[in-house]
C-alpha positions as CSV (number, residue, x, y, z in Angstrom):
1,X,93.7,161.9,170.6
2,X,96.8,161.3,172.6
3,X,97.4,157.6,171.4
4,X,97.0,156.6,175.4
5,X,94.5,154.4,176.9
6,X,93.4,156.7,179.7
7,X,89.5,156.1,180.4
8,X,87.7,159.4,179.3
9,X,84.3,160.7,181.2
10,X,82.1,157.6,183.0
11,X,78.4,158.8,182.7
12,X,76.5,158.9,186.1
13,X,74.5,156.6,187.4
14,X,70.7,157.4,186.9
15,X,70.2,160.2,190.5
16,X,68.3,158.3,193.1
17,X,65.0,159.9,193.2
18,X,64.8,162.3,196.6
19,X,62.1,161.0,199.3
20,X,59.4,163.6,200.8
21,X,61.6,165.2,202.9
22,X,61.3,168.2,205.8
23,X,63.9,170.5,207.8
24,X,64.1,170.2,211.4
25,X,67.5,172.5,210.6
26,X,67.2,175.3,208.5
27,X,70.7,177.0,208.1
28,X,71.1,176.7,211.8
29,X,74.3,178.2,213.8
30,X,76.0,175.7,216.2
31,X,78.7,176.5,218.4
32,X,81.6,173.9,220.0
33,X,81.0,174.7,223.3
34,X,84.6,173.9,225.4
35,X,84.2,170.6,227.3
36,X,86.2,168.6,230.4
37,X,87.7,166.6,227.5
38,X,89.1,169.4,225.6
39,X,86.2,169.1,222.6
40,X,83.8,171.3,221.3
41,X,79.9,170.1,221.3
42,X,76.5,171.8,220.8
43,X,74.0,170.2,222.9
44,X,70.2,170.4,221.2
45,X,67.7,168.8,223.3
46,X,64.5,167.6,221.5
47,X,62.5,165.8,224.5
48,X,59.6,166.8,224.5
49,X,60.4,169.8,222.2
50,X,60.3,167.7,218.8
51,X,57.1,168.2,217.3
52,X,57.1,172.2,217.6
53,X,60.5,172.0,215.5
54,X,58.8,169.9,213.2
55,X,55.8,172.4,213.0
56,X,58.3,175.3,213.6
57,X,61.0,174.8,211.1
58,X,59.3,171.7,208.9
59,X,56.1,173.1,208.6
60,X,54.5,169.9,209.4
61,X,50.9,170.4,210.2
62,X,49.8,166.9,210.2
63,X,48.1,166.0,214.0
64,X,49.1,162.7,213.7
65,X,52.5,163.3,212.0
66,X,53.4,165.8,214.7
67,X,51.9,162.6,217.7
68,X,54.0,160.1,216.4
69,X,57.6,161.0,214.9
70,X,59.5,162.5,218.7
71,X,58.4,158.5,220.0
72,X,61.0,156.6,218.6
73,X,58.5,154.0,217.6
74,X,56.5,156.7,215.1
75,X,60.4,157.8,214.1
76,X,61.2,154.8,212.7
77,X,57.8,154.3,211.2
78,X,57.8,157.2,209.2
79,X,61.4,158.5,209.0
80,X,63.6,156.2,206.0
81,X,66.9,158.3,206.5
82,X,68.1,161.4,208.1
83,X,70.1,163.8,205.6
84,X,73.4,166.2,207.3
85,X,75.2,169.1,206.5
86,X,77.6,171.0,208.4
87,X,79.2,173.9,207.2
88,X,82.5,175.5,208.9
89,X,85.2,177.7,207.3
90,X,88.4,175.0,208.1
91,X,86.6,172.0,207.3
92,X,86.9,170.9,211.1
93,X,86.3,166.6,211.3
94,X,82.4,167.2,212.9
95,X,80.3,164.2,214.5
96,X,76.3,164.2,214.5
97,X,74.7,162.4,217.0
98,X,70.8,161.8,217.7
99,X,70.0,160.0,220.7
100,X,67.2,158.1,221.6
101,X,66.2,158.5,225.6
102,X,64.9,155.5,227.0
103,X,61.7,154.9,229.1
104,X,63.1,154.8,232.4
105,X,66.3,157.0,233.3
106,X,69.5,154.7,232.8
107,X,68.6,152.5,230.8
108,X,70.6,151.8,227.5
109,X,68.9,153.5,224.3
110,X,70.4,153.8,220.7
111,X,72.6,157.1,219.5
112,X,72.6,157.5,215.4
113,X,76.2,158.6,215.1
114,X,77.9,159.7,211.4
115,X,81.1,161.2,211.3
116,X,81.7,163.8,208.6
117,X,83.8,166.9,207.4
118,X,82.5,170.4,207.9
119,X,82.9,170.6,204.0
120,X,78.9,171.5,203.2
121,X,78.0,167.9,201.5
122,X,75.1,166.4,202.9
123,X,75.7,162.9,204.9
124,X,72.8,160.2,204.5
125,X,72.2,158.3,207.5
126,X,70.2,155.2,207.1
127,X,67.4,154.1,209.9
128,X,68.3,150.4,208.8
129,X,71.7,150.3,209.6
130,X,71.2,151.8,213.3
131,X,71.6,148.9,216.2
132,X,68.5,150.0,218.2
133,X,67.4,149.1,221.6
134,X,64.4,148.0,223.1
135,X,64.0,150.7,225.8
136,X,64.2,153.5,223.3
137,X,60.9,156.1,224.4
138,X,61.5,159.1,222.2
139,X,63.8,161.4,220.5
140,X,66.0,163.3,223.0
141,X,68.6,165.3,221.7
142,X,71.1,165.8,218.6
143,X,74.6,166.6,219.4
144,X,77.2,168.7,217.5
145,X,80.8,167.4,218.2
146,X,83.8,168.9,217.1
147,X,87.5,168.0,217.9
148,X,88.3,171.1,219.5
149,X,85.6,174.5,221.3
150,X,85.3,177.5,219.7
151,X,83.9,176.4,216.2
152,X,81.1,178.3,214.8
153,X,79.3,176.2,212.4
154,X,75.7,176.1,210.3
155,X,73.8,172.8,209.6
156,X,71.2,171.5,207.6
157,X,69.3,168.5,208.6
158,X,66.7,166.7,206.8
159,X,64.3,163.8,207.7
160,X,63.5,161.7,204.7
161,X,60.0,159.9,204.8
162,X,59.4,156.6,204.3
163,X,57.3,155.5,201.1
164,X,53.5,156.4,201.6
165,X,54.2,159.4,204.0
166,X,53.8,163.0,202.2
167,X,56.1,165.8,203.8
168,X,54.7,169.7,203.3
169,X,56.6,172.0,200.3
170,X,60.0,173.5,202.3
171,X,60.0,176.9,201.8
172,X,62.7,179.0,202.5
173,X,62.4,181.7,204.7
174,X,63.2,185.4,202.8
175,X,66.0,187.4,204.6
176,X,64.9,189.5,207.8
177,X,65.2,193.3,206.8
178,X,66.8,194.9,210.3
179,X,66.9,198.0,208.4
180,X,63.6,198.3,207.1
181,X,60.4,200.5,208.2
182,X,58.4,197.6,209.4
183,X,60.7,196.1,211.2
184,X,61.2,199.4,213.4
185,X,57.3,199.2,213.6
186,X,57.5,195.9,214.8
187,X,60.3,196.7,217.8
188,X,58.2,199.8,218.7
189,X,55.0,197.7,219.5
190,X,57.1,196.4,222.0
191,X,57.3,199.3,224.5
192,X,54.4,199.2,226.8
193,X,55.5,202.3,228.9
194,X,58.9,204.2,229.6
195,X,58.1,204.3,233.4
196,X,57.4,207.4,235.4
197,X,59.7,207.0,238.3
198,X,62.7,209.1,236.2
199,X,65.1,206.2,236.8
200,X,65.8,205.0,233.2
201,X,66.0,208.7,232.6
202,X,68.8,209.4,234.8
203,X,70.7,206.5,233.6
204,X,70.7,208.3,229.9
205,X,71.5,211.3,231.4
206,X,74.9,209.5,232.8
207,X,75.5,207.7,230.0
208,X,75.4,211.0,228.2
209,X,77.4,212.4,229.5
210,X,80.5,209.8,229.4
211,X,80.1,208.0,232.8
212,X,80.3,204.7,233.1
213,X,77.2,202.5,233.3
214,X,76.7,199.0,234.4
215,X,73.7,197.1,233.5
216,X,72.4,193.8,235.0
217,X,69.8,190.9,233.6
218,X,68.4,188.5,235.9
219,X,66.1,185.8,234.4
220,X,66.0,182.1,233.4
221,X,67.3,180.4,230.1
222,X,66.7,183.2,227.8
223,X,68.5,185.6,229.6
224,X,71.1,183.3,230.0
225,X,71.0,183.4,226.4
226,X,70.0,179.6,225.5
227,X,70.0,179.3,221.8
228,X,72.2,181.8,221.3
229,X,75.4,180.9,219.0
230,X,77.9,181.2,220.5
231,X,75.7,181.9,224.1
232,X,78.5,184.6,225.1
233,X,78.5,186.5,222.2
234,X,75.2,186.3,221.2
235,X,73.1,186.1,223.9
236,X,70.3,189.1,224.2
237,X,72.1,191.1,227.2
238,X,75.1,190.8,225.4
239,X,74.0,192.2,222.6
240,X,72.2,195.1,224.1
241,X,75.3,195.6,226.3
242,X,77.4,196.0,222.8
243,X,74.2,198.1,221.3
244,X,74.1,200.3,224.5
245,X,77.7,201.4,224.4
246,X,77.5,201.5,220.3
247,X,74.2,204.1,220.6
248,X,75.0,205.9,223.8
249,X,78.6,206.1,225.0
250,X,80.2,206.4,221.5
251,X,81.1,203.5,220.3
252,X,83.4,202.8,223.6
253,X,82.7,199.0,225.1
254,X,84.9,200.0,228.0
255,X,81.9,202.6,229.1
256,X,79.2,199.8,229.5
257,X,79.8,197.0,232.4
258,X,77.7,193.8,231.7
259,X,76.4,191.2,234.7
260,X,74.3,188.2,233.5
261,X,72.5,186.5,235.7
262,X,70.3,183.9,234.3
263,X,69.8,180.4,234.9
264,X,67.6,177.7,233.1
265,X,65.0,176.4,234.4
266,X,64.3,178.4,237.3
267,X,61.1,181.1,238.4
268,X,61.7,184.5,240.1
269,X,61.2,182.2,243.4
270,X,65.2,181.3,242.8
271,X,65.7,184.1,241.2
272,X,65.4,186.6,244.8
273,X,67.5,184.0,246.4
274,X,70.2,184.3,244.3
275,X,69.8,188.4,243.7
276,X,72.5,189.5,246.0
277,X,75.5,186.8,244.9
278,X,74.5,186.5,241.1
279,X,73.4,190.5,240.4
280,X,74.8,192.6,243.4
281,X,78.0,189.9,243.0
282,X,77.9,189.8,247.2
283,X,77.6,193.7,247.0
284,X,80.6,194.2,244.9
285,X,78.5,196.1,242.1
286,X,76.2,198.7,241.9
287,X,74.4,198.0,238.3
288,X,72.3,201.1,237.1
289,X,69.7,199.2,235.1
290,X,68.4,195.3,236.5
291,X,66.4,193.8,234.3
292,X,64.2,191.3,234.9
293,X,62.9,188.5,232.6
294,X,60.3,186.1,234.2
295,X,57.2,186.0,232.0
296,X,58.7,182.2,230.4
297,X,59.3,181.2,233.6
298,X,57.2,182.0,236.5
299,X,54.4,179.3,236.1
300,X,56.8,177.8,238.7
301,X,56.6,180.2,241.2
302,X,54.4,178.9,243.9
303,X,53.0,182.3,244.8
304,X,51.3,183.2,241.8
305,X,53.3,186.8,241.6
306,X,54.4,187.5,245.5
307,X,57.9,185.9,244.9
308,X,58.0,187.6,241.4
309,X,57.2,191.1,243.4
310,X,59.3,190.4,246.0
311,X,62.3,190.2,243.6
312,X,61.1,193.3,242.2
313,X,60.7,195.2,245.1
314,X,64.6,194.1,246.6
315,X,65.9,196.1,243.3
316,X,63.7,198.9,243.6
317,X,65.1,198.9,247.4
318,X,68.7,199.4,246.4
319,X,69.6,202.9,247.9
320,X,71.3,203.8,244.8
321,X,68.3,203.4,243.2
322,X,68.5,201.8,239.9
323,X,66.2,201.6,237.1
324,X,64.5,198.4,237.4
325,X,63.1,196.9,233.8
326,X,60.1,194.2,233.0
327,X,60.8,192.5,230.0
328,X,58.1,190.1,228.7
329,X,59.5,187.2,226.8
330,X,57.3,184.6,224.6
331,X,57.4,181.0,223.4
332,X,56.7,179.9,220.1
333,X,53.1,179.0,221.1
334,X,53.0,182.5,221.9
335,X,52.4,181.8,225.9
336,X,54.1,184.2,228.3
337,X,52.6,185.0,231.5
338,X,52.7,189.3,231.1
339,X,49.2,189.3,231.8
340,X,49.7,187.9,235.9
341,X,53.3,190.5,235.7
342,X,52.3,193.4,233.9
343,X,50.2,194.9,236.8
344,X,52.9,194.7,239.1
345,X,55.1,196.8,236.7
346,X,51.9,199.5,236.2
347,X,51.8,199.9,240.1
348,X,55.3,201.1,240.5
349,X,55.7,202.8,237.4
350,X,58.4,200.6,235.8
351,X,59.2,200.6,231.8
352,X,58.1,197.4,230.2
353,X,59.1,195.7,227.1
354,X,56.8,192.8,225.7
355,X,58.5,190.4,222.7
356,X,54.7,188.8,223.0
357,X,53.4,192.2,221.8
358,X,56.4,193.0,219.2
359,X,56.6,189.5,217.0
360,X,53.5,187.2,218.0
361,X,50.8,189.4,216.0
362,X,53.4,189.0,212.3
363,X,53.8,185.1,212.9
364,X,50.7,184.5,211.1
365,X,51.1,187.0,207.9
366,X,52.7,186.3,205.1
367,X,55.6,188.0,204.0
368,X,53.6,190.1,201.6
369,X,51.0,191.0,204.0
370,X,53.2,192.3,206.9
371,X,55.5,189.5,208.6
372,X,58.9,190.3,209.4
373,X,60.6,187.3,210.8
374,X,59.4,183.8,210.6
375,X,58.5,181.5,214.0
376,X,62.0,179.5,212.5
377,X,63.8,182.6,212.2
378,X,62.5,184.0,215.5
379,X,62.9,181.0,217.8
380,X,65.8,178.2,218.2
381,X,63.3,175.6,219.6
382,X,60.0,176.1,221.4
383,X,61.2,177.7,224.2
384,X,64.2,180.0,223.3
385,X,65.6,182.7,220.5
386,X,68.0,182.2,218.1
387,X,70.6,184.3,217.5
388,X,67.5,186.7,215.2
389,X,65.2,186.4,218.2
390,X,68.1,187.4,220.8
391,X,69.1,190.4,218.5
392,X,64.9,191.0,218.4
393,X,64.9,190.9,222.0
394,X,68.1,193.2,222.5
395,X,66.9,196.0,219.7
396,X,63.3,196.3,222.2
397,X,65.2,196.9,225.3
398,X,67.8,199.4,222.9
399,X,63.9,201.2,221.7
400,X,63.4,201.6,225.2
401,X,66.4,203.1,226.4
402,X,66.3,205.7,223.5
403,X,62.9,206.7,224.5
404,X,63.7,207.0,227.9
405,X,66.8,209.4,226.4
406,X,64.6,211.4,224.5
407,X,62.0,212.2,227.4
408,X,64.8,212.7,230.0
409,X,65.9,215.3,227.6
410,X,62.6,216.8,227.2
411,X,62.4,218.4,230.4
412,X,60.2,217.7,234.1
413,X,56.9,218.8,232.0
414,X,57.0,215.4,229.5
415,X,54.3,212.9,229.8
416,X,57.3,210.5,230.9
417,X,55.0,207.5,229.4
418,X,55.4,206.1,226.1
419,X,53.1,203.1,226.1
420,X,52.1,200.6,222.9
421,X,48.3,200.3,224.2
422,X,48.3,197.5,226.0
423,X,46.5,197.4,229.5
424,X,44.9,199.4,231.9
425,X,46.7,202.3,234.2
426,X,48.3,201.4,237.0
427,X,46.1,200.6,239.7
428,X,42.8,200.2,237.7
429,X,42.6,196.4,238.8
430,X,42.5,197.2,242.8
431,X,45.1,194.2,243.5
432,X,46.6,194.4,246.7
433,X,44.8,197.4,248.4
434,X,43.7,195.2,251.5
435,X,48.0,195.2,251.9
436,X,47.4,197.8,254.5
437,X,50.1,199.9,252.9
438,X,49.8,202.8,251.5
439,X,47.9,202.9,248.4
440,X,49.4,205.3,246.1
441,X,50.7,203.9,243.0
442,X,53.8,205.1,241.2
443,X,52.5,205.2,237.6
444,X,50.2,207.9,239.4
445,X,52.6,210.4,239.7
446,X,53.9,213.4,237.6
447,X,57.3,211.6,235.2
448,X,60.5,211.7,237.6
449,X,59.1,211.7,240.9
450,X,58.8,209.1,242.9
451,X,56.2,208.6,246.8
452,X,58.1,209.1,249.8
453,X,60.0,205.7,251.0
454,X,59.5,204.2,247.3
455,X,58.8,201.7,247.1
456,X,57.9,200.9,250.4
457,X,54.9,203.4,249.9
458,X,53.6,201.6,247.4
459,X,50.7,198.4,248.1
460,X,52.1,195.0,246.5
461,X,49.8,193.8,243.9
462,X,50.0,190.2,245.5
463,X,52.6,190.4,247.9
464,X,56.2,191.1,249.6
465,X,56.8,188.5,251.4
466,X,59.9,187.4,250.7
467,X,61.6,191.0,249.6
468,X,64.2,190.3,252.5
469,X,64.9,187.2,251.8
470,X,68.5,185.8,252.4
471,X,70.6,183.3,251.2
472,X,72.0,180.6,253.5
473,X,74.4,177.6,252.7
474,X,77.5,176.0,254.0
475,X,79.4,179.7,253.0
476,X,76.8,182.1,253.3
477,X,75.8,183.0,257.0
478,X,73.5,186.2,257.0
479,X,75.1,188.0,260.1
480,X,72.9,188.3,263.2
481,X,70.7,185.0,261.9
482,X,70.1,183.0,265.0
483,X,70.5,179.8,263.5
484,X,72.4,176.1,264.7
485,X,73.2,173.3,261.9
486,X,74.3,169.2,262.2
487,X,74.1,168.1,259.0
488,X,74.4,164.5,260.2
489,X,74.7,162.1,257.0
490,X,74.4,165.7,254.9
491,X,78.2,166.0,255.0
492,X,79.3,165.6,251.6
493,X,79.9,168.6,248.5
494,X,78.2,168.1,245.2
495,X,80.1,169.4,242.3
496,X,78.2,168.1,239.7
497,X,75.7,170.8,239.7
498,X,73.9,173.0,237.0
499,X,76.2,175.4,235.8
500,X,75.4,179.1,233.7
501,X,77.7,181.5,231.6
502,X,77.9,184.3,233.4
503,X,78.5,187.6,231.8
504,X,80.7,187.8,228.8
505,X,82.4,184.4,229.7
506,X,81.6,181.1,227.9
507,X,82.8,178.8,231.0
508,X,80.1,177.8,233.1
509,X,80.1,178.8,236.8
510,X,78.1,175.8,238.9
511,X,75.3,177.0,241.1
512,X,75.5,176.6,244.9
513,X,78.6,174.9,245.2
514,X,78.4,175.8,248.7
515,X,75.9,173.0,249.6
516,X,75.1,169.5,251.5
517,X,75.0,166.7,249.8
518,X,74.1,162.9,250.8
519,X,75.7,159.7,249.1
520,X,73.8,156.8,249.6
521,X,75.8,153.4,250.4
522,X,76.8,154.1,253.5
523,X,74.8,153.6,256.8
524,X,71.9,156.1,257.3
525,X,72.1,157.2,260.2
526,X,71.2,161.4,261.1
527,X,69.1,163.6,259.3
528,X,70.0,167.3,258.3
529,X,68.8,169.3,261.2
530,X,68.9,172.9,261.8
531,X,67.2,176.0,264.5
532,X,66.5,178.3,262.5
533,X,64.6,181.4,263.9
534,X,62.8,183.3,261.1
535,X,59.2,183.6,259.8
536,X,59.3,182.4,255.9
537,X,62.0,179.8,254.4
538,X,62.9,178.2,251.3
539,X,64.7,175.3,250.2
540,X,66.8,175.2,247.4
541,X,67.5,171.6,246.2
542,X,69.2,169.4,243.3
543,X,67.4,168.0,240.5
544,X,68.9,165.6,238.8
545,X,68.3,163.3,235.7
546,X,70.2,160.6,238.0
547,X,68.3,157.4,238.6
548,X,70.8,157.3,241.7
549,X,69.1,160.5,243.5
550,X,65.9,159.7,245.8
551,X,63.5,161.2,247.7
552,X,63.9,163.0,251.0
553,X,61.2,164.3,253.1
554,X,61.1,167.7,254.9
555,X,60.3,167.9,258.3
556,X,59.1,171.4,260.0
557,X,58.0,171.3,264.1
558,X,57.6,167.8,263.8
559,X,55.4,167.7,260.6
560,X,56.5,166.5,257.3
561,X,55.5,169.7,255.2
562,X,56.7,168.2,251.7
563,X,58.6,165.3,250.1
564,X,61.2,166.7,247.5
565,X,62.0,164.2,244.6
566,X,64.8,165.2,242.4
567,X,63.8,163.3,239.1
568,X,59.9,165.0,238.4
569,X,62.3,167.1,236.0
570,X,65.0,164.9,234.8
571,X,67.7,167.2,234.8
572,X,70.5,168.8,237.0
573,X,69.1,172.2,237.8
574,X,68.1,174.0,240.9
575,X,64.5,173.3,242.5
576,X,63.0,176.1,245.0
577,X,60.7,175.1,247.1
578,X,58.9,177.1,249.9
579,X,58.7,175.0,253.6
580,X,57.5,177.7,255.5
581,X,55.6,180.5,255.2
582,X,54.5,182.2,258.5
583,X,53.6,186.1,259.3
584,X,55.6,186.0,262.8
585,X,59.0,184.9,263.5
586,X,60.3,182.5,266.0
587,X,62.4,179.2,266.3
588,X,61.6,176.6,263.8
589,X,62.9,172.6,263.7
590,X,63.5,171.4,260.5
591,X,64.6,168.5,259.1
592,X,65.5,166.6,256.1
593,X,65.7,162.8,255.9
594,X,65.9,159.9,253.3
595,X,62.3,158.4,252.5
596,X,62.2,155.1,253.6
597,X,63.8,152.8,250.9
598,X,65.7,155.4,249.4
599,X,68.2,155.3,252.3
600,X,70.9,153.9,249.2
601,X,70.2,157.0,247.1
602,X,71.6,160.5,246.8
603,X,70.3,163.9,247.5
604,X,71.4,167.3,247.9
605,X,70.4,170.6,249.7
606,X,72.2,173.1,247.7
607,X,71.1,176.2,250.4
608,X,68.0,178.2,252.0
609,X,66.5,181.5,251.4
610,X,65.1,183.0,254.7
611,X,63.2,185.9,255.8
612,X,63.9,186.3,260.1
């Protein structure tokens, strides 16, 4: 004893027994994306998305469990507290913040705020002590806030049930073997065929030989790498880009030029609008490969496949001809839309690369029976990878190349096909022969040759409508287009608009900023007009989670063909929408005008896509 008075060792307070609990973070990455305000914030957004991360990463399977908990009525019903952990090597100060969205669009509704250290401890957040509101509807998204960008973080976030509620065993997910047998097996079932038109083939051959090789993704979300941590590093074209120059040029990232083109939200139908500016960067680049992700997003294109083959058929145009890749991705309930697309890839021979055919079939086995990456592991929420998925998605499209490598180097007598199984030959299904075209299909031909005029000898599947289409906005004239616009009350620029990463960058670049935009409070007096002469034409509008946008009406020859309303979605993205659609061309009146009693609200026409 030292003789001092000095308190020894307290003994703890009996452990406060732990609630039922489940995940809905597992070990999750999160990434301070830069801000306006100089911070760093992952956005997460649950609406509508809650109970498939629930089922996904808590393995609730409780029906009515899974009804109730995203409303924030069933939420506070069953949930007692909400348990946080962030983990980041300087200890960064981090906020969490869960946010109620309220029934109608701007009204107030509660955020659950704690502010912690990045130091691992877990944070216990009490439903009791929250000030909620009366308007709360439904969980809408969790936010990640950090003092300054650039943080790479990984969380843990438990819900804690309320007394009487049981929550399913959390079981850990075991460690994904990338090096293994069966997960080579598993990328392999992902080829459905190499293509026969020799394209991918030549672009090994260059890339063999030391040239330099640019390829291109065009797509939606995924390939703008949504839930990918951080999206500019991680993303799937990224990470082939790296894999591609790691495999094929040796190991030189200097050899291998990456464009990404994808933006959330949007189907192929935006997606041929925007070709030339966000892929051919206004004819500036000539990218070897394109390719072209659509099977997660198309159920928007109002065509049912022309707009998505219309895209298809503007790469295959390009006259220095590049290799033009389908790849096939998949949500977590396993729906993709290959089935409308893969026929359009058979009939002009194109490789094809389904992550539906690769990962769904393992979801459902157990670890010991055959699965090789869990639905949590897989998927960042029901719609998008995580950074496993992207790397999933990136290693099928690397399997591809290689095969297309090894058959170029096989000579002109290889099959020139490498196919998983999956579908009928090119052709079998008959689509499209009343065209009127010609009616021999690619996938027909001997590997490496392609019909005369490809691909304009080929008959479209459903349709080319719109292969020619142009875009037109306040800076992009098409030269020769006989067309006159007063914009009339349309006079203003929108800059809050949807913006993507682009590339390698991890700054946002807005969409359309060339556009028309309207600013209700002032007197309403002119419509948009325009002449136009042309035969097909789309209009590309705002969408906005604004209560302050309206409707507006379009007006074509004196007929109101459609009324666009910018709030069906609920957030700021770009809507396509076709107003004309017409085999011969000639002088069109259009016109776009405020719906009556909306005269105070906003809209904007961010541009057109045209075909004379």
């Amino acid at each position: 004893m030292n003789g001092t008075n000095a308190p020894g060792p307290v003994a703890p307070r009996d452990p406060t027994a732990r609630r039922p609990y489940v995940y809905i973070m597992n070990s999750q990455e999160v990434y301070g994306s830069p801000q306006p305000d100089g911070r760093g914030i992952q956005f997460i957004y649950e609406d509508g998305r809650f109970a498939d991360c629930l089922r996904r990463v808590g393995h609730v399977t409780d029906e009515s469990l899974l009804e109730i908990i995203p409303t924030t009525a069933g939420f506070r019903q069953v949930v007692h507290s909400i348990g946080v952990s962030v983990s980041e090597p300087s200890l960064a100060p981090v906020r969490f913040a869960l946010q109620m969205y309220p029934a109608n669009p701007g009204e107030p509704s509660t955020t659950i705020i704690k502010d912690m250290i990045a130091n691992g401890d877990e944070q216990v957040i009490n439903l009791d002590e929250a000030d909620w509101h009366d308007e709360d509807a439904l969980i809408g998204q969790i936010r990640f806030e950090f003092d300054r960008p650039g943080l790479l973080a990984t969380v843990d976030v438990r819900l804690y049930f309320n007394d009487g509620y049981e929550a399913p065993v959390q079981v850990a997910d075991e460690a994904i073997d990338f090096d293994g047998e069966g997960y080579r097996a598993m990328i392999a079932r992902s080829l459905i065929t190499t293509a026969t038109d020799g394209r991918l083939g030549k672009v090994m051959q260059k890339a063999a030989s030391g040239e330099d090789v640019t390829l291109a993704f065009i797509g939606g979300s995924v390939t703008q790498g949504a839930g990918a941590t951080p999206i500019h590093l991680k993303s799937y074209a990224r990470q082939c880009a790296d894999a591609f120059a790691e495999r094929f040029c040796g190991g030189s990232p200097d050899k291998v030029r990456l464009i990404k083109a994808g933006v959330g939200g949007t189907p192929s139908e935006l997606g041929m609008i925007r070709f030339r500016r966000d892929v051919l960067r206004d004819g500036s680049e000539e990218p070897d490969v394109i390719v072209i992700e659509f099977a997660v997003n198309d159920a928007g294109d109002e065509t049912g496949g022309t707009c998505f083959e219309s895209l298809l058929r503007k790469a295959l145009k390009l006259p220095w001809k590049p290799a033009v890749v389908l790849l096939f991705a998949v949500f977590s309930d396993d729906y993709n839309l290959q089935d409308r697309l893969m026929p359009v890839g058979e009939r002009y021979g194109l490789p094809m690369v389904s992550l539906s055919d690769a990962v769904t079939p393992q979801f459902t086995l157990s670890p010991a029976n055959g699965r090789i990456i869990s639905k949590n592991q897989y998927f960042y929420d029901q719609f998008h990878p995580s950074n496993n998925g992207h790397r999933v998605m990136s290693d099928c499209l690397i399997n591809l190349f290689e095969q297309a490598g090894k058959e170029a180097g096989a000579g002109p007598e290889g099959s020139g096909v490498t196919s998983n199984g999956h579908g009928a030959a090119a052709g079998e299904n008959g689509a499209g022969q009343e065209d009127g075209g010609a009616t021999q299909d690619a996938a027909s031909l001997k590997a490496g040759d392609e019909p005369a005029g490809f691909p304009d000898g080929i008959a479209p599947v459903y349709g080319r409508d719109f292969e020619d289409i142009e875009l037109l906005d306040r800076k992009e004239m098409p030269e020769g287009l006989k067309v006159e616009i007063k914009p009339g009350d349309f006079v203003l620029t929108d800059h809050a608009l949807q913006a993507v990463e682009m590339d390698s960058e991890i700054e946002p670049v807005p969409e359309f900023p060339n556009n028309w935009a309207y600013e209700g409070g002032n007197p309403y007096t002119a419509p948009f007009v325009m002449w136009i002469t042309c035969s097909k034409l789309v209009l590309v509008y705002k969408d906005s989670g604004d209560p302050k946008f309206g409707h507006a009406w379009i007006n074509v020859d004196g007929v109101e063909v459609a009324m666009a309303d910018p709030l069906v979605n609920g957030w700021n993205h770009c809507n396509p929408l076709i107003i004309l659609n017409e085999e011969q061309t000639k002088e069109h009146f259009v016109q776009i005008y405020m719906e009556t009693g909306h005269e105070d609200r906003y809209f904007t026409i961010l541009g057109f896509g045209v075909v004379r």
